[in-house]
N, C-alpha and C positions, 0 to 999 in steps of 0.2 A: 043850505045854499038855495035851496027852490027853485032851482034853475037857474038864479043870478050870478051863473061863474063868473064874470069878468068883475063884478063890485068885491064878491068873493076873496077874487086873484089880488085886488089893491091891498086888502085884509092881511093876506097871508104874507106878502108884500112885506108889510110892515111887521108884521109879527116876527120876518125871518130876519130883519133888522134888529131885531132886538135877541134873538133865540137861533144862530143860523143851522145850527144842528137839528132841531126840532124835527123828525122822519115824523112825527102825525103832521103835523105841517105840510111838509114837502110833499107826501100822498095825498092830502087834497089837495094841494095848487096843480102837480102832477093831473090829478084824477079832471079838476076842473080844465085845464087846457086840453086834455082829449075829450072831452065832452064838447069843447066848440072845436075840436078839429085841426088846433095845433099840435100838431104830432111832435113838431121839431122842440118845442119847448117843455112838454111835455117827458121827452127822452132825456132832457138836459136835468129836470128835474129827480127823474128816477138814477141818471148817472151819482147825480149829489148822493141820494140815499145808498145805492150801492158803495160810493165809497164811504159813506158813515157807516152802515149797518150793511157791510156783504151779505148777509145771510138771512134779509127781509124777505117774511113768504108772498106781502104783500105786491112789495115791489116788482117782485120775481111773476106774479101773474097779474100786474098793469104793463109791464114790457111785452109780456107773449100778448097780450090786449091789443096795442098800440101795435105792434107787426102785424096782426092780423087785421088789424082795419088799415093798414097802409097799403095794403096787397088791393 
């Protein structure tokens, strides 16, 4: 990504058009919206992965992530 989250996010975009379950997917586009600071999109992202995979350990510490930089 090299810092280009948002060209990234178009990427992923697309990709989840074709694959909408994809949880490596979802953790980057996830991971790239909190890196520019939307937190709101961000949460919506890791909601999706919760309900595919409840028991992502990834997911589970970009959420404690995402509350603690919203504080």
């Amino acid at each position: 990504m090299k810092g280009k989250y948002r060209t990234a996010i178009s990427y992923f975009e697309k990709s989840l058009e074709i694959a909408t379950h994809d949880v490596e997917v979802l953790i980057l586009e996830a991971n790239s919206y909190f890196r520019l600071g939307n937190f709101t999109k961000a949460i919506g992202c890791c909601d999706k992965i919760k309900e595919i995979d409840p028991k992502n350990k990834a997911v589970k510490e970009l959420s404690e992530k995402i509350e603690s930089a919203k504080k």
